[in-house]
N, C-alpha and C positions, 0 to 999 in steps of 0.2 A: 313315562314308563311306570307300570303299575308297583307299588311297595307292596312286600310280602313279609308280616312280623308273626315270627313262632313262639309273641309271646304278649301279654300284656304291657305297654308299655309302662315306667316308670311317672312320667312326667305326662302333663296335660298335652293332649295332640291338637292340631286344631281343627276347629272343630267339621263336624260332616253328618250326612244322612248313611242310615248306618241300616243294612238287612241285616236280618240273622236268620241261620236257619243249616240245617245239614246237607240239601243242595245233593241228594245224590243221585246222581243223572241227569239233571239240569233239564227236566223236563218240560212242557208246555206252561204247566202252572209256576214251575220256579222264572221261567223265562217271562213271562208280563209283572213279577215281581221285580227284578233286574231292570227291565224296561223302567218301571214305575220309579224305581231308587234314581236311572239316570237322570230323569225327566226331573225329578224334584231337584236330586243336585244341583240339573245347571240352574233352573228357575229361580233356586237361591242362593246361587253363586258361592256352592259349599263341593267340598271335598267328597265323591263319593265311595265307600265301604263296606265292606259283607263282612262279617263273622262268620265262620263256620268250623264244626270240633272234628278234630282228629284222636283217635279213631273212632268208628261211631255208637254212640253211648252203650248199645245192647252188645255190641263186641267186646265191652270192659265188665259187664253186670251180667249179660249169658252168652260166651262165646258161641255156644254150641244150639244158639238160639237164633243167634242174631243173623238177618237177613243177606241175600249175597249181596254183595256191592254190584254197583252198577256203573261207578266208573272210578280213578285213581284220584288220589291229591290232584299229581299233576294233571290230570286230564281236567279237575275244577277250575285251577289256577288259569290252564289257558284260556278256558270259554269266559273267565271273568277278564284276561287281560282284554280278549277279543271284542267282550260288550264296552269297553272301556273303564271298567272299572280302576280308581284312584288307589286305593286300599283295601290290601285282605287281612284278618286276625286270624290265623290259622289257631285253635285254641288247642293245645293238647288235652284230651279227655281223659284224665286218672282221676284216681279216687278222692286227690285234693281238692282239682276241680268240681269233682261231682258232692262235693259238701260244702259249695260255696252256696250263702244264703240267698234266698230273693233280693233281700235290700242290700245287701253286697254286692251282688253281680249288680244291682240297679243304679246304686251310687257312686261305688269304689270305681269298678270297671266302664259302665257305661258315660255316668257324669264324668267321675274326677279324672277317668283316664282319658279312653275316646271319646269324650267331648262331643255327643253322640246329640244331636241338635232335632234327629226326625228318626223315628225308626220306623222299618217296615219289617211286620210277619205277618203268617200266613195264621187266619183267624183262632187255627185250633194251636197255636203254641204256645207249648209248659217252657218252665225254665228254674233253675234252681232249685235247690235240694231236696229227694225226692219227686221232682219237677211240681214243687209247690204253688209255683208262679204260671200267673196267666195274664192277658192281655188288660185284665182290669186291673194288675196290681201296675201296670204303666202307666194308664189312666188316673188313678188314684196316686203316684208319686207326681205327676203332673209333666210326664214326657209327652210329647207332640207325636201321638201315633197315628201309625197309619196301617191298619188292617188289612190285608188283602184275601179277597173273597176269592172261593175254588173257582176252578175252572173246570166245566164239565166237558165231556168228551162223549157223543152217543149217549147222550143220557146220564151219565156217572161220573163222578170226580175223577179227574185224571191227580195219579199220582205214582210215585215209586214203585207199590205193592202192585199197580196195575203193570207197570210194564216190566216187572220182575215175571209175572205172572203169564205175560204173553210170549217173554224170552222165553219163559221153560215152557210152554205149550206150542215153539215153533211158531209163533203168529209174528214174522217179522214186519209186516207190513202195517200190522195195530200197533207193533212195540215203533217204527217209525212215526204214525200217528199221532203216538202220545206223546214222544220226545220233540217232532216238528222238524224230525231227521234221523235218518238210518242209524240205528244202533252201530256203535263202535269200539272200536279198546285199541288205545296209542298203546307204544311201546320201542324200545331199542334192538336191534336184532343181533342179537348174540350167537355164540357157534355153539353147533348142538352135535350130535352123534356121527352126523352124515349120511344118515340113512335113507333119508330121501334120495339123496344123489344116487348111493348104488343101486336103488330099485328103477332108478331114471325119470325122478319127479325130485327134484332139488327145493328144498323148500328152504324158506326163510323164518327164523326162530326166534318167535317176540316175546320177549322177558315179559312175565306179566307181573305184577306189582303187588297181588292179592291172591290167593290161594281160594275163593268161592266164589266164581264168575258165575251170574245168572243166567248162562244155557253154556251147552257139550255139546260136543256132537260135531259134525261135517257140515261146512256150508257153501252158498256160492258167496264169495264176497271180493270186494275191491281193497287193494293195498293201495292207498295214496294214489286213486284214481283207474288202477292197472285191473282187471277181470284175472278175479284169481279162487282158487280152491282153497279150504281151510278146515284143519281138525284140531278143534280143541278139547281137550280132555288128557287124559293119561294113558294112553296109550298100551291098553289090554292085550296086542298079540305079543309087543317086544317084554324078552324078560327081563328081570330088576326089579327096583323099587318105584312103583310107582307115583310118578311126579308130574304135573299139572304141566300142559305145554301147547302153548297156542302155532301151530305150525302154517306156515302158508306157501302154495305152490303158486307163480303166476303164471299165467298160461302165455304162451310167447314169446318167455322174458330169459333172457341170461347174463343179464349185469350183477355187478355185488354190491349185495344190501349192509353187509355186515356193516356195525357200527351207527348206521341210523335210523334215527327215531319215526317210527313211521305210523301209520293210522290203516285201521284194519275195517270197512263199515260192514256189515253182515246183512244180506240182501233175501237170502231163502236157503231155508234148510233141509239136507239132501238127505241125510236119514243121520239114527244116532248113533255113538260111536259101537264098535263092534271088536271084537275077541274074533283072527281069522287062527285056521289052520296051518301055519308057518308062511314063509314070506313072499310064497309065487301065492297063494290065495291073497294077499293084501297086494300084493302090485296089481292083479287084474281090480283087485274092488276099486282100489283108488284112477286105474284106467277109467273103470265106468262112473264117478265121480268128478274127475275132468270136464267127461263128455256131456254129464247132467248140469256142469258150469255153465259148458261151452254154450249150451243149447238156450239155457237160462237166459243168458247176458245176450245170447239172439231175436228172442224171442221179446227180451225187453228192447229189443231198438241199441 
């Protein structure tokens, strides 16, 4: 069973091949990095471990900057318990953190703590204060690195910005591409207003974890397998204050969700969200939104 520590440890752990890196959205390139950690592990019969910071550094230094996320904690945790990973360092990212020096983070935490025997990142990573540190300053302490080289996609480095880029351009099918799997967002289904129910489209209401999801909007997508519709966003015609909310109708289905954790994959997007006319203009949109599902999920087989 994978260990999950929200902290640096005290004491010497033993020892392991160690990633680092922010890991968000576990994309094609972070995935042959993962790969490459297991692989060294078993070959030297070592423990393997990811580092990765919570939250993510531009979210502590420019909120109002920093890029949308692309998937939760939890959603990292699981894809790392799933490759098998041994151990995660979830690192909290405050300002303490972010003025820990290069040969600190080098020796304190990597040597004396994690015990960190092989490390793997991705060619361009900084590390420590002001992100002074680079893959020569590992080199030159004399850790056993292991570099891994991008991975290009169509020509172009696949990375985060790329498939951030394609969520909010609608391009599900490149943002599947680059991930090596349908874009998704886990989550617990909580009870919401009921509004779907009285319009006669009962949706399922999945807590989401992060307030700047990388695409809005209507789509066709599967709940844990099931052909279903989904609006995410804030919800323009009901009044109030508006609040982020990932909704999902599935088409066929009338069992209860409530209370479990479920995975939402986002398949093609039906148009963006919209502001109707009071609530008989939204039950007809969201009829013809069904039926752009239904036709979807037929037309794929």
């Amino acid at each position: 069973m994978m260990q999950i520590f929200r902290h640096i440890p005290a004491t010497l752990q033993a020892p392991c091949v160690l990633a680092i890196g922010n890991f968000d959205g576990i994309h094609l390139g972070h995935q042959v990095l993962l790969q490459k950690l297991m692989q060294t592990a078993q070959e030297r019969g070592l423990n393997s471990a990811v580092m990765t910071f919570e939250p993510h550094p531009r979210e502590l230094f420019t909120p109002e900057k920093a890029p949308a996320r692309l998937c939760s904690l939890r959603e990292k945790l699981e894809y790392f318990s799933s490759a098998g990973v041994d151990r995660v360092y979830v690192c909290a990212f405050n300002r303490r953190f972010a003025k820990v020096t290069v040969n600190d983070f080098m020796q304190r935490i990597l040597r004396q703590s994690l015990n960190a025997q092989v490390i793997l990142v991705g060619e361009d990573f900084r590390f420590g204060a002001q992100r002074a540190g680079s893959t020569q300053d590992f080199m030159q302490a004399g850790f056993n690195l292991m570099k891994m080289p991008q991975v290009d996609l169509d020509g172009d480095r696949v990375s985060s910005t790329r498939v951030r880029s394609a969520l909010a351009n609608g391009e599900l099918d490149k943002a599947a591409q680059l991930l090596g799997r349908p874009y998704s967002i886990s989550g617990k289904v909580v009870y919401g207003a009921q509004l779907g129910r009285q319009l006669g489209f009962p949706t399922a209401n999945v807590h989401m974890r992060h307030e700047r999801p990388a695409l809005t909007g209507v789509y066709a997508v599967k709940l844990d397998g099931l052909n279903a519709v989904a609006n995410l966003g804030v919800r323009p015609t009901i009044a109030g204050v508006p609040k982020l909310s990932l909704e999902v109708h599935v088409l066929d289905f009338n069992e209860n969700l409530y209370g479990k954790h479920v995975h939402v994959e986002f398949f093609h997007k039906i148009r963006d969200e919209m502001k109707f006319d009071g609530l008989d203009a939204l039950k007809a949109r969201i009829a013809k939104d069904v039926e752009i599902a239904r036709s979807f999920f037929i037309s794929r087989g």
